[in-house]
PDB file of N, CA, C and O in Angstrom:
ATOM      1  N   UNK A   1     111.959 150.684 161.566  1.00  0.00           N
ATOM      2  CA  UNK A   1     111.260 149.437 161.818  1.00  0.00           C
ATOM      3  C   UNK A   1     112.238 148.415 162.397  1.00  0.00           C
ATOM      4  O   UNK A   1     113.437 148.501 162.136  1.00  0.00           O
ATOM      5  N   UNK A   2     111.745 147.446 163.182  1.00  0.00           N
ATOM      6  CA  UNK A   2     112.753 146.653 164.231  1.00  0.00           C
ATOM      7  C   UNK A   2     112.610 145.746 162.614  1.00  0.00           C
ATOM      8  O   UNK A   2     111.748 145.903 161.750  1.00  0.00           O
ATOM      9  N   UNK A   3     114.016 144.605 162.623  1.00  0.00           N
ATOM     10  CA  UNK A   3     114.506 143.571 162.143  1.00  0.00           C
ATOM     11  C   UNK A   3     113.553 142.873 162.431  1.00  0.00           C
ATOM     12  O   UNK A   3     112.581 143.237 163.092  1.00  0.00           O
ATOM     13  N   UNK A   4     113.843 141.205 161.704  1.00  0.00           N
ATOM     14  CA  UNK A   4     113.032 140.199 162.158  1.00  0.00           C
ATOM     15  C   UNK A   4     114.217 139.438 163.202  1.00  0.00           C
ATOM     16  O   UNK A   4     113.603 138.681 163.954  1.00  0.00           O
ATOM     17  N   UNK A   5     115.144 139.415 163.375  1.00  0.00           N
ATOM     18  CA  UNK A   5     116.529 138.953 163.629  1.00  0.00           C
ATOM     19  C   UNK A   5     116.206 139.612 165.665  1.00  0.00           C
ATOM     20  O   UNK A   5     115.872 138.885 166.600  1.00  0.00           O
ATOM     21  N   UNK A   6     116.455 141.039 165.712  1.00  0.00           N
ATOM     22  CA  UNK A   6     115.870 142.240 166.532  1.00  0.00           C
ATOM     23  C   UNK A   6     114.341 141.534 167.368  1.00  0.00           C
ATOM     24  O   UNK A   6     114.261 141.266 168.567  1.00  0.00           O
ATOM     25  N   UNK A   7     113.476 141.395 166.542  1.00  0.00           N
ATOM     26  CA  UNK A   7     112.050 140.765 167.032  1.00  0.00           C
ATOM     27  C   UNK A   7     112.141 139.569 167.872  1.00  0.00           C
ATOM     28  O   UNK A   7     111.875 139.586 169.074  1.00  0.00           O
ATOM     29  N   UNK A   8     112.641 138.200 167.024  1.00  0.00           N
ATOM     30  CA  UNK A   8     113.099 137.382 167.773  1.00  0.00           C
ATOM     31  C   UNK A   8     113.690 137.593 169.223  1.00  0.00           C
ATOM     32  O   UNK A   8     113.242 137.419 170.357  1.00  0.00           O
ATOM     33  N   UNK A   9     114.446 137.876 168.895  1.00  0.00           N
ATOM     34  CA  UNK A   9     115.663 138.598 170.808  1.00  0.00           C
ATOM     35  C   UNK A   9     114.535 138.944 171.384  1.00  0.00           C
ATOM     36  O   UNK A   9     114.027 137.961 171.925  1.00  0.00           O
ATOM     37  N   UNK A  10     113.841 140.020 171.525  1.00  0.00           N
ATOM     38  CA  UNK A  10     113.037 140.963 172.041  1.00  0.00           C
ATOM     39  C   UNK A  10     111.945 139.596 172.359  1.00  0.00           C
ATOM     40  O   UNK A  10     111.648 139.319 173.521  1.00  0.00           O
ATOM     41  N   UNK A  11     111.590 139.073 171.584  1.00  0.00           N
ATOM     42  CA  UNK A  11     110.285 137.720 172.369  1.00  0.00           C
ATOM     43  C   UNK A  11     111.245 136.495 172.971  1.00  0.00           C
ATOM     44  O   UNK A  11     110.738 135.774 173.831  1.00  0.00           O
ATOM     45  N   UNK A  12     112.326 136.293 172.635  1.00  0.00           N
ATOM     46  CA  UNK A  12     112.679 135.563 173.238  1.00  0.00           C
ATOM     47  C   UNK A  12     113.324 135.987 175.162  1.00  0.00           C
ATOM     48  O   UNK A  12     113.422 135.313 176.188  1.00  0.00           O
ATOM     49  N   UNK A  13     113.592 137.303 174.832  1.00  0.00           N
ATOM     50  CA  UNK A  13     113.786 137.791 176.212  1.00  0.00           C
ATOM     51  C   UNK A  13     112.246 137.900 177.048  1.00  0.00           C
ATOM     52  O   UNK A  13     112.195 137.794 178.274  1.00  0.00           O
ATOM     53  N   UNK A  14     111.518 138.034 176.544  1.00  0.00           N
ATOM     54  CA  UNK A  14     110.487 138.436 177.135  1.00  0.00           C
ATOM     55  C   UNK A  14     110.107 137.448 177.626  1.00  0.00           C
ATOM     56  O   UNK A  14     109.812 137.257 178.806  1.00  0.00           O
ATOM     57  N   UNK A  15     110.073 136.487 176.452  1.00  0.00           N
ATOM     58  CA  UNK A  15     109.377 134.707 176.886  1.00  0.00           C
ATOM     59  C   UNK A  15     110.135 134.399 177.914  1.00  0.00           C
ATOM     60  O   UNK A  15     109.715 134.039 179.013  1.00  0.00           O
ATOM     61  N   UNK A  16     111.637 134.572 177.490  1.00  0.00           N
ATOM     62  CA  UNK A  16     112.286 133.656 178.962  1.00  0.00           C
ATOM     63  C   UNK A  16     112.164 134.441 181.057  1.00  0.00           C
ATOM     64  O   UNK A  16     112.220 133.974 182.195  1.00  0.00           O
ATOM     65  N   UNK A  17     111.969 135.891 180.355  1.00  0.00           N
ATOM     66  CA  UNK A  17     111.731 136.383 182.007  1.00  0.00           C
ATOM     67  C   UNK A  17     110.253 135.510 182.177  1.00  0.00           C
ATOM     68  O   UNK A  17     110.188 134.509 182.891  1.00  0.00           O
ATOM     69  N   UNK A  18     109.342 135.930 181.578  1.00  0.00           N
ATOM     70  CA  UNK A  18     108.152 135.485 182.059  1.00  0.00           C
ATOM     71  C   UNK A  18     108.369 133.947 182.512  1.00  0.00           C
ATOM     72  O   UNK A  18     108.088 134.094 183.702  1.00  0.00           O
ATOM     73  N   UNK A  19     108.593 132.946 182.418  1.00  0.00           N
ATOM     74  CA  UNK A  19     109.191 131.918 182.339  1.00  0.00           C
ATOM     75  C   UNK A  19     110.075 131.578 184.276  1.00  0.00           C
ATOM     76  O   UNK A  19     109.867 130.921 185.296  1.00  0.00           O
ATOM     77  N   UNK A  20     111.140 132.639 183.659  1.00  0.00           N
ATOM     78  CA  UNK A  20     111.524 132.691 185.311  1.00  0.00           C
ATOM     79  C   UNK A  20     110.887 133.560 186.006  1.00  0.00           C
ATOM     80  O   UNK A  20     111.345 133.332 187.125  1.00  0.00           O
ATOM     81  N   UNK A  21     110.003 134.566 186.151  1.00  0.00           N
ATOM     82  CA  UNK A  21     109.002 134.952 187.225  1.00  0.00           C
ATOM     83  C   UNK A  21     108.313 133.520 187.504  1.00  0.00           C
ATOM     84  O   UNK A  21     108.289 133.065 188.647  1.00  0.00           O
ATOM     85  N   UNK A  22     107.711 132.777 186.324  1.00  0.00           N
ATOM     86  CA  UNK A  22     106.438 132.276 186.932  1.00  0.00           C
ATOM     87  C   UNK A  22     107.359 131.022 187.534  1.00  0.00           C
ATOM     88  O   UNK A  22     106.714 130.453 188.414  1.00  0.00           O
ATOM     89  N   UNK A  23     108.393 130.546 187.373  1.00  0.00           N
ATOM     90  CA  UNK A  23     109.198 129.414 187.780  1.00  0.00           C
ATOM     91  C   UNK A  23     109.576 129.859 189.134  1.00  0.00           C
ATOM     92  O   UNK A  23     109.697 128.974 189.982  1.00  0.00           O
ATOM     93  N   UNK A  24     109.843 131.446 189.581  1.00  0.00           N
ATOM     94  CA  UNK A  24     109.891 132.249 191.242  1.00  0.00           C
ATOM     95  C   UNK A  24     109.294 131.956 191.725  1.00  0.00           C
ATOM     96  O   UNK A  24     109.555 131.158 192.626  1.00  0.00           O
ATOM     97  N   UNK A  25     107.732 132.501 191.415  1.00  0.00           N
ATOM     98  CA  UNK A  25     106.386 132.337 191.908  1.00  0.00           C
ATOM     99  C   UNK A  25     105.808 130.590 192.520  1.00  0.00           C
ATOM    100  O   UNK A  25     105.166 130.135 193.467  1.00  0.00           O
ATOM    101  N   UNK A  26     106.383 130.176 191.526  1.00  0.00           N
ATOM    102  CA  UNK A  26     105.601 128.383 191.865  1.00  0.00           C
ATOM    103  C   UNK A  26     106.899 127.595 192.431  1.00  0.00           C
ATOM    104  O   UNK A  26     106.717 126.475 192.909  1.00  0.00           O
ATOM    105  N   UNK A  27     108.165 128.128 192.395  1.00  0.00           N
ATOM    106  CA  UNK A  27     108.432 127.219 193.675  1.00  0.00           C
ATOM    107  C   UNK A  27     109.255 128.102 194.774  1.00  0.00           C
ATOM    108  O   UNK A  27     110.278 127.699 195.327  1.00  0.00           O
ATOM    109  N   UNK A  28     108.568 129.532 195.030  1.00  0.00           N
ATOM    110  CA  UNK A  28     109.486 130.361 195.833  1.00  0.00           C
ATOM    111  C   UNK A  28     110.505 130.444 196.378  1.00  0.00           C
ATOM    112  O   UNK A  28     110.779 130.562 197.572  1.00  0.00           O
ATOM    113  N   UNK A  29     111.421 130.352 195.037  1.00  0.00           N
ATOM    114  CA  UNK A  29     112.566 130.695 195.662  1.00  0.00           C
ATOM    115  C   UNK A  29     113.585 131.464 194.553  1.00  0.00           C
ATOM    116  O   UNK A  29     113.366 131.340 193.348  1.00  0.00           O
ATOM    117  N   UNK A  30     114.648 132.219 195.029  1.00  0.00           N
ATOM    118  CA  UNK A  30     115.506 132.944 193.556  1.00  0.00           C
ATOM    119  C   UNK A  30     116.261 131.862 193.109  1.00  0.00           C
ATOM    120  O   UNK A  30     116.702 131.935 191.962  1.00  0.00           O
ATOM    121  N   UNK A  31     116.500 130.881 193.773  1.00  0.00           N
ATOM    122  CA  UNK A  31     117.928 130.208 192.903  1.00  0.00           C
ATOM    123  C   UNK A  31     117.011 129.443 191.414  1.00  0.00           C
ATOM    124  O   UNK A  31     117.443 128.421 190.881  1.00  0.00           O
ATOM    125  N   UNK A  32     116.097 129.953 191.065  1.00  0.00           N
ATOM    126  CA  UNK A  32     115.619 129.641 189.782  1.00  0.00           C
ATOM    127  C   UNK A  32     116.283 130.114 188.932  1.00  0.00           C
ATOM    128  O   UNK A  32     116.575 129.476 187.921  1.00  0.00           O
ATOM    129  N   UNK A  33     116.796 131.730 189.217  1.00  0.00           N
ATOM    130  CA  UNK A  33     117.337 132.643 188.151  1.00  0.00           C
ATOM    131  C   UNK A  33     118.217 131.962 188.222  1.00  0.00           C
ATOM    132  O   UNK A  33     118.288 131.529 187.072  1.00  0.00           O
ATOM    133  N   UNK A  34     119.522 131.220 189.143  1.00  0.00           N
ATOM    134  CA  UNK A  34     120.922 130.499 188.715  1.00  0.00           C
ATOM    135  C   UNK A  34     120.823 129.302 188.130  1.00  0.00           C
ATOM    136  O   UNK A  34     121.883 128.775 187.792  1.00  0.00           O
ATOM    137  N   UNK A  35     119.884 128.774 187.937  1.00  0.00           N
ATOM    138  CA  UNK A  35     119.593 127.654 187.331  1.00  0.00           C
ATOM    139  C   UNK A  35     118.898 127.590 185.942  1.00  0.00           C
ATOM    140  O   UNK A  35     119.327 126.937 184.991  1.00  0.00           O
ATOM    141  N   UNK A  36     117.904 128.259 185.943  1.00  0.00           N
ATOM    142  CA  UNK A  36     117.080 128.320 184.350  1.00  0.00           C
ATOM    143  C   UNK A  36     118.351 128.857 183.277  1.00  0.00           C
ATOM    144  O   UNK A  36     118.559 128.315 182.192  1.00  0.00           O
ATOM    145  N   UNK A  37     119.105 129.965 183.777  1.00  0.00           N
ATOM    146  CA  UNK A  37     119.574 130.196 182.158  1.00  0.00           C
ATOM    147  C   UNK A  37     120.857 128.995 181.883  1.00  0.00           C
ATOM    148  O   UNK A  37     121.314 129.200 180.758  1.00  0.00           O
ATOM    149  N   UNK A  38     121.342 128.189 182.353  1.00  0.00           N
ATOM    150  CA  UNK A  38     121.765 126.477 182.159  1.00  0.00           C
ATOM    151  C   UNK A  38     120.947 125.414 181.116  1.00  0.00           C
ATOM    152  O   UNK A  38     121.371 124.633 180.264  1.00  0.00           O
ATOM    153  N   UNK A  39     119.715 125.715 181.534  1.00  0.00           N
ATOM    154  CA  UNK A  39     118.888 124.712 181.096  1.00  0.00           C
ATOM    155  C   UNK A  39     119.475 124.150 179.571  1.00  0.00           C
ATOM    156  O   UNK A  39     120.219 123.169 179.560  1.00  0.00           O
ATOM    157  N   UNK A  40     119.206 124.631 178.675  1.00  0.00           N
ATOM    158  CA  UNK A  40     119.809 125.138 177.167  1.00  0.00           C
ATOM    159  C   UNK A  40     120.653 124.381 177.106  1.00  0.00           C
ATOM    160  O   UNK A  40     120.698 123.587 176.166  1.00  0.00           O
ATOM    161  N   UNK A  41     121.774 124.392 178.291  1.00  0.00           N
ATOM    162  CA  UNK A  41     123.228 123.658 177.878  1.00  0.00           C
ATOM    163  C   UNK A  41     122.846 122.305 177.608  1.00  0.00           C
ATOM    164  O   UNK A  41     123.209 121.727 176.584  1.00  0.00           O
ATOM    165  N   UNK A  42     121.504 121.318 179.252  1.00  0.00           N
ATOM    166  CA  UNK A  42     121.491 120.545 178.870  1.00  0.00           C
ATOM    167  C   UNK A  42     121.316 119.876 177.456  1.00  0.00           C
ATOM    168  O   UNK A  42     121.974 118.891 177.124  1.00  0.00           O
ATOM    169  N   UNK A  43     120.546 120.375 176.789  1.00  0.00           N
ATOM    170  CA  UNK A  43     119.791 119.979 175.057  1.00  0.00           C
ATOM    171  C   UNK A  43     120.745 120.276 174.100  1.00  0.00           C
ATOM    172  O   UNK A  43     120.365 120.168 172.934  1.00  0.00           O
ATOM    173  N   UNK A  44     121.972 120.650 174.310  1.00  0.00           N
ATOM    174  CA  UNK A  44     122.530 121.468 173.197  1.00  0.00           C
ATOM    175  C   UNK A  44     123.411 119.916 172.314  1.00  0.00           C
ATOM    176  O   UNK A  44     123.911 119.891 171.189  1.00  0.00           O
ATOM    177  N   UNK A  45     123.343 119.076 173.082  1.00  0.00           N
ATOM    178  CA  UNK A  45     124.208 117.893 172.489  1.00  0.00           C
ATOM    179  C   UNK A  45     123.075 117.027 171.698  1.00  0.00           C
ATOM    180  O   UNK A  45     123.389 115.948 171.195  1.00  0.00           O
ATOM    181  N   UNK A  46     121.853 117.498 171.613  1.00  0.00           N
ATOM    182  CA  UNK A  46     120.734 116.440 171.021  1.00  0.00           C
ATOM    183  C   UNK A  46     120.154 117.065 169.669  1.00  0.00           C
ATOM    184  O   UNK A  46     119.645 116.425 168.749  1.00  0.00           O
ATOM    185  N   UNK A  47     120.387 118.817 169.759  1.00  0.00           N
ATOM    186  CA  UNK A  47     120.049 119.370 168.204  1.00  0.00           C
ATOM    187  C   UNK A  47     121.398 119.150 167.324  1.00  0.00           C
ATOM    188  O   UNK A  47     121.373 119.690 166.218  1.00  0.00           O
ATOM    189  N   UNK A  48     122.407 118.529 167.620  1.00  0.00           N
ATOM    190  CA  UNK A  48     123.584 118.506 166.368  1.00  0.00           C
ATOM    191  C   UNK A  48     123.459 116.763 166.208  1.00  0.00           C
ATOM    192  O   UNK A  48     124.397 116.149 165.700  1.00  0.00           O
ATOM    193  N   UNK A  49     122.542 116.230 166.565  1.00  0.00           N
ATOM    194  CA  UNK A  49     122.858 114.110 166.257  1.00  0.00           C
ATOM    195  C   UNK A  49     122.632 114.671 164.642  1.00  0.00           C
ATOM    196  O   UNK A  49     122.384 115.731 164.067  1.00  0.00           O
ATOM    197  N   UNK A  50     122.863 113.371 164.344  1.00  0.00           N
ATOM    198  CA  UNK A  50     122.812 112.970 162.703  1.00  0.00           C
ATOM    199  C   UNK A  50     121.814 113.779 161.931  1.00  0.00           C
ATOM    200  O   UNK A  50     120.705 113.347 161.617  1.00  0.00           O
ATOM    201  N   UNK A  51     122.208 114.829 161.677  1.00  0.00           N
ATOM    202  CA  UNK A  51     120.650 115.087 161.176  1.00  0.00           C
ATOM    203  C   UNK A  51     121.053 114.782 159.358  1.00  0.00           C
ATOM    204  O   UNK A  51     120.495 115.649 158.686  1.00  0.00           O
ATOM    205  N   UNK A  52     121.470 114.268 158.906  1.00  0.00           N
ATOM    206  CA  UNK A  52     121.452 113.978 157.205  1.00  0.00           C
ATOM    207  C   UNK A  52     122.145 114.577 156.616  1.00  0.00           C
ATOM    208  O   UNK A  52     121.900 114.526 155.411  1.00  0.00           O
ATOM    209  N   UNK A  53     123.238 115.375 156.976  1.00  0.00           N
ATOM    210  CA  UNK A  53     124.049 116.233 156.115  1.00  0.00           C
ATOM    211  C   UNK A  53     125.084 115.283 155.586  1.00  0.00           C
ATOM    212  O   UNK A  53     125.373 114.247 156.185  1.00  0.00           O
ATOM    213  N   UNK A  54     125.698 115.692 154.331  1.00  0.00           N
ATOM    214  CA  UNK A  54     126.856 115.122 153.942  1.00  0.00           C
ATOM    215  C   UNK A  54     127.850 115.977 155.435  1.00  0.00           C
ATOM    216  O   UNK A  54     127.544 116.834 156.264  1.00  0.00           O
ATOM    217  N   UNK A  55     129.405 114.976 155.084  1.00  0.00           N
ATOM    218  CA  UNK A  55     130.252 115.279 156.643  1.00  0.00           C
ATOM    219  C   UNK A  55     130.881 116.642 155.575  1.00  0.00           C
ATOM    220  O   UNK A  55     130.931 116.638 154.345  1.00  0.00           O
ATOM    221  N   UNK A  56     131.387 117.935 156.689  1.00  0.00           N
ATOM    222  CA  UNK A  56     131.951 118.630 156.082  1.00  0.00           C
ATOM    223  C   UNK A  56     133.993 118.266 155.589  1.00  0.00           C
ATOM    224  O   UNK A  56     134.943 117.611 156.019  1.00  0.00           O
ATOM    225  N   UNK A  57     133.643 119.265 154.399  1.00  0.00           N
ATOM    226  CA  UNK A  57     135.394 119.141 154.071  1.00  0.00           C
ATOM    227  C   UNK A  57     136.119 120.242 153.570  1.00  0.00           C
ATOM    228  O   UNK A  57     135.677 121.088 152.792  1.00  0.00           O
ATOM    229  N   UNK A  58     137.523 120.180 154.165  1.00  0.00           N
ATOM    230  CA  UNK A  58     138.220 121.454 154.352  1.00  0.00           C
ATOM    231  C   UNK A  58     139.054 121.563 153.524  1.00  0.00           C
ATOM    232  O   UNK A  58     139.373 120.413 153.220  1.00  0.00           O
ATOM    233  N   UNK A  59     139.660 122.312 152.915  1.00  0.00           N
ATOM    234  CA  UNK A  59     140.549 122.719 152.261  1.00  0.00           C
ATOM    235  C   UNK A  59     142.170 122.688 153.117  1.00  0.00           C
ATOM    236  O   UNK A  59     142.370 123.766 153.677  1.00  0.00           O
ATOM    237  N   UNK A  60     142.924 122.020 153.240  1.00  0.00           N
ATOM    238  CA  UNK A  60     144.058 121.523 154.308  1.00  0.00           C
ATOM    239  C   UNK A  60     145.167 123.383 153.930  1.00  0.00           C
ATOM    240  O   UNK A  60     146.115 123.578 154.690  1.00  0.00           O
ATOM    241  N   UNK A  61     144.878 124.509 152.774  1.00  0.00           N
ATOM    242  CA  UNK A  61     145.361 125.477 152.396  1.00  0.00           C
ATOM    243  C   UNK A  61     145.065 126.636 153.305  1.00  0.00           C
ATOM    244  O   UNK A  61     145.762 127.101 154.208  1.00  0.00           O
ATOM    245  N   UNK A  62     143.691 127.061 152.800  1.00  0.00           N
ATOM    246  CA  UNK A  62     143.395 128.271 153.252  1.00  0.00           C
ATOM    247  C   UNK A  62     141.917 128.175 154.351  1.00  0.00           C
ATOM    248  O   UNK A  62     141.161 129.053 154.768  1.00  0.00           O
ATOM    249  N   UNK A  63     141.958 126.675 154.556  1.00  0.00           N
ATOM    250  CA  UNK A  63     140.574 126.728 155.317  1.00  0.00           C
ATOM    251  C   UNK A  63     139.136 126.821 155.014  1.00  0.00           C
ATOM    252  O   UNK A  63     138.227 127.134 155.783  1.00  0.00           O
ATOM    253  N   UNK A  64     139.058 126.393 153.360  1.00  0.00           N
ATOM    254  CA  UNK A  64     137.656 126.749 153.214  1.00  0.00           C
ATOM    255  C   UNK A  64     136.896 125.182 153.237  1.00  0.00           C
ATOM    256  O   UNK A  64     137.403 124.146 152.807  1.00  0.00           O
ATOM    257  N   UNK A  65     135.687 125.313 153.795  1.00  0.00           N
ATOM    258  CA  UNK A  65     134.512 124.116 153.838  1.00  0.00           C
ATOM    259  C   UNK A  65     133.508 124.513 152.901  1.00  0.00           C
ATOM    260  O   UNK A  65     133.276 125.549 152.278  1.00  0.00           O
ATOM    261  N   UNK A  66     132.843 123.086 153.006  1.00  0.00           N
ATOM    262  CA  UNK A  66     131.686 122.875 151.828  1.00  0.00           C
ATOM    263  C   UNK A  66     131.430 121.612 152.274  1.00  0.00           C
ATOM    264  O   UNK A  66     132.319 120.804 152.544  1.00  0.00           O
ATOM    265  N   UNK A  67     129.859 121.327 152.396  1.00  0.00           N
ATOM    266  CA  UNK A  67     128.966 120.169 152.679  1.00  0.00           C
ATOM    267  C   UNK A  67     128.809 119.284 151.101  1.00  0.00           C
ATOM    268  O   UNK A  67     128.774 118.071 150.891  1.00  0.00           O
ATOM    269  N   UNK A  68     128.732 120.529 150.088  1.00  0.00           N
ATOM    270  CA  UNK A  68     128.470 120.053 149.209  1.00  0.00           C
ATOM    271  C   UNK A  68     129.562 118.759 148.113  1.00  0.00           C
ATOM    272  O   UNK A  68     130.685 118.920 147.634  1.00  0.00           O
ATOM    273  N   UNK A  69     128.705 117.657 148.053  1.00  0.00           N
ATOM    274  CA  UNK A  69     129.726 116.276 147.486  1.00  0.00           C
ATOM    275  C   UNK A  69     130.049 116.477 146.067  1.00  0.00           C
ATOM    276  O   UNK A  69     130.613 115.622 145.385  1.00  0.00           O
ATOM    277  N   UNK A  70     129.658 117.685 145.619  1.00  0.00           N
ATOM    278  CA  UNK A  70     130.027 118.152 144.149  1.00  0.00           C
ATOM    279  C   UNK A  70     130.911 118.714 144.157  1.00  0.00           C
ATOM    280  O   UNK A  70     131.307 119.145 143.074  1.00  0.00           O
ATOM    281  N   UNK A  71     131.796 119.044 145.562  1.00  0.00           N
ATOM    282  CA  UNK A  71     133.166 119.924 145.030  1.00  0.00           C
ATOM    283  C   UNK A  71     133.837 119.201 145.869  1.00  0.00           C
ATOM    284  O   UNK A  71     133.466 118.739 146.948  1.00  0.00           O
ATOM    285  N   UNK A  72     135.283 119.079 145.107  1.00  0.00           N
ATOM    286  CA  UNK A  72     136.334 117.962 145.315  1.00  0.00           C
ATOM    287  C   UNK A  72     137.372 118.840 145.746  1.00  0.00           C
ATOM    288  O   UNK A  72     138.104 118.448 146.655  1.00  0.00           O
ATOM    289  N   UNK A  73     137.627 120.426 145.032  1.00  0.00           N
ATOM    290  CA  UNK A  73     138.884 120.889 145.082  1.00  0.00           C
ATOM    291  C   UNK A  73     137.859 122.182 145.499  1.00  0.00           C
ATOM    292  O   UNK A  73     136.642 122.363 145.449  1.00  0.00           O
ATOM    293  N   UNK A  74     139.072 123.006 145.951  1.00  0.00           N
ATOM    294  CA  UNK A  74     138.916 124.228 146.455  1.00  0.00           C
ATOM    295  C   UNK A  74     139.309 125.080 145.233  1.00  0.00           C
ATOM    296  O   UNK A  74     140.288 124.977 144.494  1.00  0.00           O
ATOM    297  N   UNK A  75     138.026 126.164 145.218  1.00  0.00           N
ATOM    298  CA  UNK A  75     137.263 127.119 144.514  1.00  0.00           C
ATOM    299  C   UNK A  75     138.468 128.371 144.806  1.00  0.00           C
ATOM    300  O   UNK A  75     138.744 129.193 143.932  1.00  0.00           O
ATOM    301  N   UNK A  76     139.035 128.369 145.987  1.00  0.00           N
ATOM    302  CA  UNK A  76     140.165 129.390 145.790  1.00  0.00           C
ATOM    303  C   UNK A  76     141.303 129.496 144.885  1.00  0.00           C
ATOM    304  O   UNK A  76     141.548 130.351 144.035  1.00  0.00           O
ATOM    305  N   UNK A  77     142.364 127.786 145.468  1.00  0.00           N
ATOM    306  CA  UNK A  77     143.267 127.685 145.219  1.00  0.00           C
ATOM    307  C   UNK A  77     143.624 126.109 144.665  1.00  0.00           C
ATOM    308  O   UNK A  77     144.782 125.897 144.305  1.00  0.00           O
ATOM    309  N   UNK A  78     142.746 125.143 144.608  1.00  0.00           N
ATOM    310  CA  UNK A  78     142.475 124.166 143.714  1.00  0.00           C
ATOM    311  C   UNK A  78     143.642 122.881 144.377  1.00  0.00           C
ATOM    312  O   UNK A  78     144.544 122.191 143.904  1.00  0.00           O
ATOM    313  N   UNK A  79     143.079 123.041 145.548  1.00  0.00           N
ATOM    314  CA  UNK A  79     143.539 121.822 146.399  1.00  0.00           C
ATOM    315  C   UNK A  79     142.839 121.046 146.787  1.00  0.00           C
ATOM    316  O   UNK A  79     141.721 121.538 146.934  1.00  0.00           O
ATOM    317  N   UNK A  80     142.898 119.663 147.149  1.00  0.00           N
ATOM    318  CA  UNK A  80     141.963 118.858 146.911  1.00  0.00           C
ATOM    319  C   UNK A  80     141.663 118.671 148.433  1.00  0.00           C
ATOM    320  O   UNK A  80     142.599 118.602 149.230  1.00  0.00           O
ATOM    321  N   UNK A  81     139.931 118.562 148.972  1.00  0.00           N
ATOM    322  CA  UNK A  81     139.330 118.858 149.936  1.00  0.00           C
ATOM    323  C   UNK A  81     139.623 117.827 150.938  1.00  0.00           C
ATOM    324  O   UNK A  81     139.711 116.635 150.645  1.00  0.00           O
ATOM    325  N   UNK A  82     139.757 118.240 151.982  1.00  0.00           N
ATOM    326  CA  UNK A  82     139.654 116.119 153.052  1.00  0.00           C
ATOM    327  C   UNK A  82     138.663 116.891 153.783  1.00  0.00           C
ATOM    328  O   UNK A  82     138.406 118.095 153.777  1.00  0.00           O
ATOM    329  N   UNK A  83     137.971 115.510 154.670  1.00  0.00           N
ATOM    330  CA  UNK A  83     137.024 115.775 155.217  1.00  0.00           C
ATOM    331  C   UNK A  83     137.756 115.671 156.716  1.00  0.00           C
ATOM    332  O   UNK A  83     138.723 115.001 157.081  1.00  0.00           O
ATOM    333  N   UNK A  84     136.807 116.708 157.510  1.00  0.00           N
ATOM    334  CA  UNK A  84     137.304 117.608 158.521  1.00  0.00           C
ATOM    335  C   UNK A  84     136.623 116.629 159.749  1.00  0.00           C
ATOM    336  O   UNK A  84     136.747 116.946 160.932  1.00  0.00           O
TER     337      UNK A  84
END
């Protein structure tokens, strides 16, 4: 049985050819295909704004993060977290 992970890909490929055929078709021409798979980049700076998270913080040791404001020290090696 395909994944749900697998499924996704598989409709999302599908969605996006159909997408650039019909974007060929209605303004005839190929340089659609060099242009549509870009698109994405534009938006990619507007799904990370503020969305409500505490800021993350790192462990300055071994590198570990946590969003969560309940841990101060690191769960490895018990160094105290700064924010990253």
């Amino acid at each position: 049985m395909v994944g749900s992970r697998t499924l996704t890909a598989l409709v999302g490929i599908a969605v996006s050819v159909a997408i650039s055929v019909a974007a060929w078709y209605y303004f005839d021409t190929l340089l659609v295909f060099l242009v549509l798979p870009f698109v994405p980049l534009l938006f990619r700076g507007l799904s990370r704004a503020d969305d409500g998270r505490a800021p993350a913080r790192e462990c300055p040791t071994c590198g570990f993060t946590t969003r969560s404001s309940e841990v101060r020290y690191c769960p490895r090696d018990g160094s105290e977290l700064r924010e990253s």
